[in-house]
C-alpha positions as CSV (number, residue, x, y, z in Angstrom):
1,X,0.0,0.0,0.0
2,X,1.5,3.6,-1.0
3,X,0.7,6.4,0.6
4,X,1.1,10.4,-0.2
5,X,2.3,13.1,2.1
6,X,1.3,16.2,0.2
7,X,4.4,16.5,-1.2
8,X,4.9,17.6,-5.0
9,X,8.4,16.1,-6.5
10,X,11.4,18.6,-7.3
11,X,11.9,18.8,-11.2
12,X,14.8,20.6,-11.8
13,X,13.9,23.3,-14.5
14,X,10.8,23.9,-13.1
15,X,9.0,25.5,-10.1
16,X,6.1,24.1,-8.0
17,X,3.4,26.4,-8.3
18,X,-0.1,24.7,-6.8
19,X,-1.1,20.9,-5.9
20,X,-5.0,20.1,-6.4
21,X,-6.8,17.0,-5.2
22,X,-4.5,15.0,-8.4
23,X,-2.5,16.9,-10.1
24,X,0.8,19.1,-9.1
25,X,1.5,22.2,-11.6
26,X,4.5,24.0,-12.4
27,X,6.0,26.9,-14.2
28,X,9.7,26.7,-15.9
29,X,11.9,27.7,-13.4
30,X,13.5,30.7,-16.1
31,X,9.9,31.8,-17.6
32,X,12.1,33.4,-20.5
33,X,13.5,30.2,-21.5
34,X,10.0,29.0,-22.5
35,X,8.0,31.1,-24.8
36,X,7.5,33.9,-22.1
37,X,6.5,31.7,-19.6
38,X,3.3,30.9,-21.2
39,X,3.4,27.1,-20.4
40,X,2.7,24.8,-17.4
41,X,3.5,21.2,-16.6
42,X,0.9,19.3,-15.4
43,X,1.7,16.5,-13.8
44,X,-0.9,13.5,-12.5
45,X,-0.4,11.8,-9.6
46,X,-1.3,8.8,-8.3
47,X,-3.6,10.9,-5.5
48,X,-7.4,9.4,-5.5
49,X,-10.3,11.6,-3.9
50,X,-13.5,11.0,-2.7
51,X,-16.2,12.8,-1.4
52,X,-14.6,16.2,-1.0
53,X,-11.1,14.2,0.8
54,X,-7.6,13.2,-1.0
55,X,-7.5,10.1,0.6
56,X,-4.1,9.2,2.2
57,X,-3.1,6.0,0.4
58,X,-2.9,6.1,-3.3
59,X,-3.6,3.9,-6.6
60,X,-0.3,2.7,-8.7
61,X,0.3,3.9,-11.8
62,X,-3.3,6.0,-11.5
63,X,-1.7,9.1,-13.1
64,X,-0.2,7.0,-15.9
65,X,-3.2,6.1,-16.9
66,X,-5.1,9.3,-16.2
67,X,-2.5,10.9,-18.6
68,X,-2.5,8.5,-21.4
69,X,-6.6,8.3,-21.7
70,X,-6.4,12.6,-22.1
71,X,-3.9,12.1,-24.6
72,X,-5.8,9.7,-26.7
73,X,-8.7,11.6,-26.4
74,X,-7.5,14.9,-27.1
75,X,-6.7,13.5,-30.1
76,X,-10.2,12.5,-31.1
77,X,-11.6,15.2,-29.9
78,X,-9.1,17.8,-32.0
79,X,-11.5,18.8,-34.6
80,X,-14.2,19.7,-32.3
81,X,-11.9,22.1,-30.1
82,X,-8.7,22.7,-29.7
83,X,-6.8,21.9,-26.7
84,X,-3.9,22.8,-24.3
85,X,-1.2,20.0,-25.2
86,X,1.8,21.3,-26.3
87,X,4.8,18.4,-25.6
88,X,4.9,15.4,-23.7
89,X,8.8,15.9,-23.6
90,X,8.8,16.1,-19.7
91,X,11.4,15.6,-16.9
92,X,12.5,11.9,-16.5
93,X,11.3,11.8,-13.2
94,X,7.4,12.1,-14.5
95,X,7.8,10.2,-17.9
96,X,3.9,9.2,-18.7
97,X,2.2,10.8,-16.1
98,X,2.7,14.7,-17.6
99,X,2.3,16.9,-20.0
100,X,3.5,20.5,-21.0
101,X,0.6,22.7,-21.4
102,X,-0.3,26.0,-23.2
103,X,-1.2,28.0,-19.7
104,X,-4.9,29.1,-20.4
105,X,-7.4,31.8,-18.3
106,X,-9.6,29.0,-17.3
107,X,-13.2,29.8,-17.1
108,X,-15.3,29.3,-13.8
109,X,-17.4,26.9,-15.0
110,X,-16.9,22.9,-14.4
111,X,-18.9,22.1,-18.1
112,X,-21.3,18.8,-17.2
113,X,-23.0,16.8,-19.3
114,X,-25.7,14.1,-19.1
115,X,-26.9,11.7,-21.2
116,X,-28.0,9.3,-18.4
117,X,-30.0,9.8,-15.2
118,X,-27.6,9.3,-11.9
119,X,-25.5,10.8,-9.5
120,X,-26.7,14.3,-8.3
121,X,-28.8,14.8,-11.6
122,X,-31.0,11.7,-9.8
123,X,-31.0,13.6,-6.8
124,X,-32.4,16.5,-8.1
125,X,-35.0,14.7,-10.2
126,X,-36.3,13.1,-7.8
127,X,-36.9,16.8,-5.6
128,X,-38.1,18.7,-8.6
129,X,-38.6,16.5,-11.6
130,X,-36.0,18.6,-13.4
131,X,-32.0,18.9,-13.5
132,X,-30.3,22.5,-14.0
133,X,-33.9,23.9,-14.4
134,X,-34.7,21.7,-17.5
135,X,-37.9,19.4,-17.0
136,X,-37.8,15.6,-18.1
137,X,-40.5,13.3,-18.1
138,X,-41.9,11.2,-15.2
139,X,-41.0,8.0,-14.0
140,X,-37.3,8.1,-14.7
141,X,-35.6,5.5,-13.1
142,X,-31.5,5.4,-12.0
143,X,-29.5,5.0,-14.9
144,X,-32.2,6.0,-18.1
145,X,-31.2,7.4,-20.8
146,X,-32.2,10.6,-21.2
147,X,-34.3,12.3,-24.4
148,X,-31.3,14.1,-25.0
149,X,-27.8,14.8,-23.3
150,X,-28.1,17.6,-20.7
151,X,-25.5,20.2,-20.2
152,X,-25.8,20.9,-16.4
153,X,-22.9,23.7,-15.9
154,X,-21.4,24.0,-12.4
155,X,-19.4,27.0,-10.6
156,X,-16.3,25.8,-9.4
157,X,-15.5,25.3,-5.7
158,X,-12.0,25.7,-3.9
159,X,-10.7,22.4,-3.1
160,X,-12.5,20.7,-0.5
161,X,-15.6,22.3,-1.1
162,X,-19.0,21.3,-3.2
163,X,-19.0,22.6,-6.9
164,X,-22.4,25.0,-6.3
165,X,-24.9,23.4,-9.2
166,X,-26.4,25.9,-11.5
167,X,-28.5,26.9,-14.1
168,X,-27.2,28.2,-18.5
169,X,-28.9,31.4,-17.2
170,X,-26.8,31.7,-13.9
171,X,-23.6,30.8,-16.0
172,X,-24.6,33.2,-18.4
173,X,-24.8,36.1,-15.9
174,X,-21.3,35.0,-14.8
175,X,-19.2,34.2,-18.0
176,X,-21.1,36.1,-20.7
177,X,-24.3,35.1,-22.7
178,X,-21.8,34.3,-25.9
179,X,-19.6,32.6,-23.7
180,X,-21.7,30.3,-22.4
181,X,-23.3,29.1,-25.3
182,X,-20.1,28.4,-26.8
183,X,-19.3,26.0,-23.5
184,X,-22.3,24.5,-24.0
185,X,-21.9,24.2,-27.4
186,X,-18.2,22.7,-27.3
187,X,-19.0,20.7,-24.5
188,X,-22.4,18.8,-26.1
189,X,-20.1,17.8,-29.3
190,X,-17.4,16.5,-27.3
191,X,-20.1,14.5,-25.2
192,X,-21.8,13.0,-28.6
193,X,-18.1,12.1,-30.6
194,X,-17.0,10.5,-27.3
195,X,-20.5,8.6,-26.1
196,X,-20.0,7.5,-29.9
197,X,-16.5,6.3,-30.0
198,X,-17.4,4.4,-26.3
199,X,-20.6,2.8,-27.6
200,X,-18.6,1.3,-30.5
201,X,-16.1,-0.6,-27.9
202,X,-19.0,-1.4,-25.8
203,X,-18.9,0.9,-22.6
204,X,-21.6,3.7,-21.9
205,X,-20.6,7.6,-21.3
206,X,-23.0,8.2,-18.8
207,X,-21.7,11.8,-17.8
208,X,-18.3,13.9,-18.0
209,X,-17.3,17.5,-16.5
210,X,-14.6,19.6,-19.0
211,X,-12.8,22.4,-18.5
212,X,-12.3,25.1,-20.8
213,X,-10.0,28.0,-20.7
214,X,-8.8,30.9,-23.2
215,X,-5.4,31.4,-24.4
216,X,-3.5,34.7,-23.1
217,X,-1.3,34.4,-26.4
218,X,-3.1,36.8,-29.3
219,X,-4.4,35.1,-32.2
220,X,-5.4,32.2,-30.6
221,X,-8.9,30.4,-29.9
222,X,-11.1,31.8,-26.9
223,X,-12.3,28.3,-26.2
224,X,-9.3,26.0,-25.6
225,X,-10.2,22.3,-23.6
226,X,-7.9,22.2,-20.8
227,X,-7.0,20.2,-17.8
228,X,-7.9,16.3,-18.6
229,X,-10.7,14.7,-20.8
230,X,-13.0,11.6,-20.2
231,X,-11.0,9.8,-17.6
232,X,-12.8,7.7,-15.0
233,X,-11.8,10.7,-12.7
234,X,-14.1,13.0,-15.0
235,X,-16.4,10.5,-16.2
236,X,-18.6,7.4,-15.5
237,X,-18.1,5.0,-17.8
238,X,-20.7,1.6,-17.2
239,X,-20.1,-1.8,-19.3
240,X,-22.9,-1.8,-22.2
241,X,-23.6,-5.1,-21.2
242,X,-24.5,-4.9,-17.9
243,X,-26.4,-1.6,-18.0
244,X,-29.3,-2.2,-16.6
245,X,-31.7,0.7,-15.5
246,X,-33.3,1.0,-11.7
247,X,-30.5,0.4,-10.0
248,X,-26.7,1.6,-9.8
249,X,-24.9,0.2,-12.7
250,X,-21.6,-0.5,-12.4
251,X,-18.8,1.7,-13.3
252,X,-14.8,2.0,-14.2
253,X,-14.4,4.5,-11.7
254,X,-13.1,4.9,-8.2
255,X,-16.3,3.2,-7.4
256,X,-14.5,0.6,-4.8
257,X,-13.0,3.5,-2.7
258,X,-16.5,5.4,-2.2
259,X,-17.9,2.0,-1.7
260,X,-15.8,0.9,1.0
261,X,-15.8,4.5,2.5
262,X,-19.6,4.7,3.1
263,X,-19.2,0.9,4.9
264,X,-19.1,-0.2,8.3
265,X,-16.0,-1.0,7.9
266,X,-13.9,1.8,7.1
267,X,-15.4,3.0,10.2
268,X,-15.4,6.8,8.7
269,X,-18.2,9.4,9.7
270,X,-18.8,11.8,6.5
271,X,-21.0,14.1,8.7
272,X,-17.8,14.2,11.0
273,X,-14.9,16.9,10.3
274,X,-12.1,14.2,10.1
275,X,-10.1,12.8,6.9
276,X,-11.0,9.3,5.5
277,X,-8.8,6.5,7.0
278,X,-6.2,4.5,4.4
279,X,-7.6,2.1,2.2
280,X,-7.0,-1.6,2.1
281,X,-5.2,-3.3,-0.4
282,X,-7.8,-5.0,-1.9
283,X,-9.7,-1.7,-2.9
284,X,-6.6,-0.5,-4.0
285,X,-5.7,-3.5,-6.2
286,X,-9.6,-3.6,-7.3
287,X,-9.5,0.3,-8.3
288,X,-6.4,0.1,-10.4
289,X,-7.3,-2.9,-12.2
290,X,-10.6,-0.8,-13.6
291,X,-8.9,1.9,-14.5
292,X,-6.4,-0.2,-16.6
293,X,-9.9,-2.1,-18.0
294,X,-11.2,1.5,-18.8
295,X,-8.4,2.6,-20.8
296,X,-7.2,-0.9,-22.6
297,X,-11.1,-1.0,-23.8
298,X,-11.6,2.4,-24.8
299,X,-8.0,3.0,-26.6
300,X,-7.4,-1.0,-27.6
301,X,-3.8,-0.6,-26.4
302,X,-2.3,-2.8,-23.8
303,X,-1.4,-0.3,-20.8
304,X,2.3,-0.5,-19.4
305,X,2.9,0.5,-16.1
């Protein structure tokens, strides 16, 4: 069992600049030895998080993975949007698991959308027979398809609080009314190319959250797809084949940890204001192994640790 102590790893040639619940950023240590500064490396680690926590043990080879699914995908998603990628000619130390980013203006908005009824879009359903404000028809069950995909923005949270829910309108009023309809544009294409390329290799895209930013360099796009794309981190993925609406379906997501979590046995109170305790083995062992079955069946490549 590994554990994490907070700690981001020295790269010489680069500066630690922030740490979020997975990944560790830095800027080049001599800004004008790289383009003016104007790039970041983003590097995933193997941190997992649950329920608002970064839980102290973490999955093997998790950021690997994390790192090679965005890659993939941002490449079948480039004619749809551009995105942040610039190299993947990083420090030794973090070979796989980063990438060297264009540094965006990234917009307050985590970009959600639906095309199947779970999660906190149930939730609100079942209160007011509606999610972000937009009505659906009576009688859904947990995990139907809905009429259509749903984009359900969200306003970003600092870490370790609750993204705050809202409505196109509300994101309007914060980002601009052109703005927003070019998220929600951007963000329901890359939802339909992806659901399409999942369906064909026999896995659902239930839902995914993006993140979009602008480029501070002139000339380029205003809407750029940043951070990482349709990993299980971002997304649930379910098996085709055992979909199976009216119940929770099961997923290639961290699914295990918040599983074991809300158990007797990890003896952890949410409602109580102290961290989750270390994981066992077997959820971590469990957890990795479907994160490597998410990406070997969405990418047909074999994934090497």
């Amino acid at each position: 069992m590994s554990t994490h102590d907070g700690s981001a790893p020295y790269l010489a040639g680069w500066t630690h600049t922030y740490s979020g619940k997975v990944r560790d950023l830095y800027v080049p240590a001599d800004a004008r030895a790289a383009a003016g500064g104007d790039v970041v490396l983003v590097v995933a680690s193997d941190r997992i998080s649950a329920y608002d926590h970064v839980l102290p043990t973490t999955i093997p080879d998790k950021g690997k993975i994390l790192t090679a699914m965005s890659l993939w995908w941002f490449d079948q998603l480039a004619d749809i949007v551009p995105n942040h990628v610039v190299s993947t000619d990083v420090p030794a130390e973090v070979a796989g698991r980063a990438m060297v980013c264009r540094q965006l203006r990234m917009y307050p908005i985590e970009c959600v959308v639906r095309g199947y009824l779970t999660g906190s879009g149930l939730q609100e359903y079942r209160a007011t027979s509606a999610v972000a404000a937009q009505p659906l028809p009576p009688g859904l069950r947990d995990g139907d398809r809905l009429p259509e995909p749903l984009f359900t923005p969200a306003a970003k949270a600092e870490v370790g609080e609750h993204d705050e829910n809202i409505t196109f309108e509300e994101m309007a009023s914060r980002v601009g009314a052109d703005l927003a309809a070019q998220l929600r544009d951007r963000t329901l294409a890359v939802y339909d190319r992806a659901a399409a390329i999942a369906a064909d290799r026999g896995i659902i895209l239930a839902d995914t959250k993006l993140e979009f930013g602008a480029s501070p360099l002139p000339g380029e796009p205003a809407v750029v797809l940043g951070d990482e794309v349709l990993t299980p981190d971002s997304s649930r993925f379910w098996p085709a084949d055992d979909w199976e609406p009216g119940r929770a379906q099961v997923s290639y997501d961290k699914q295990f940890v918040r599983d074991w979590l809300t158990s007797p046995e990890s003896g952890w109170d949410r409602q109580a204001d102290v961290p989750p305790p270390p994981l066992p083995d077997e959820v971590v062992r469990r957890t990795r192994d479907r994160y490597v079955e998410a990406y070997e069946q969405l990418t047909g490549s074999s994934f090497a640790a």
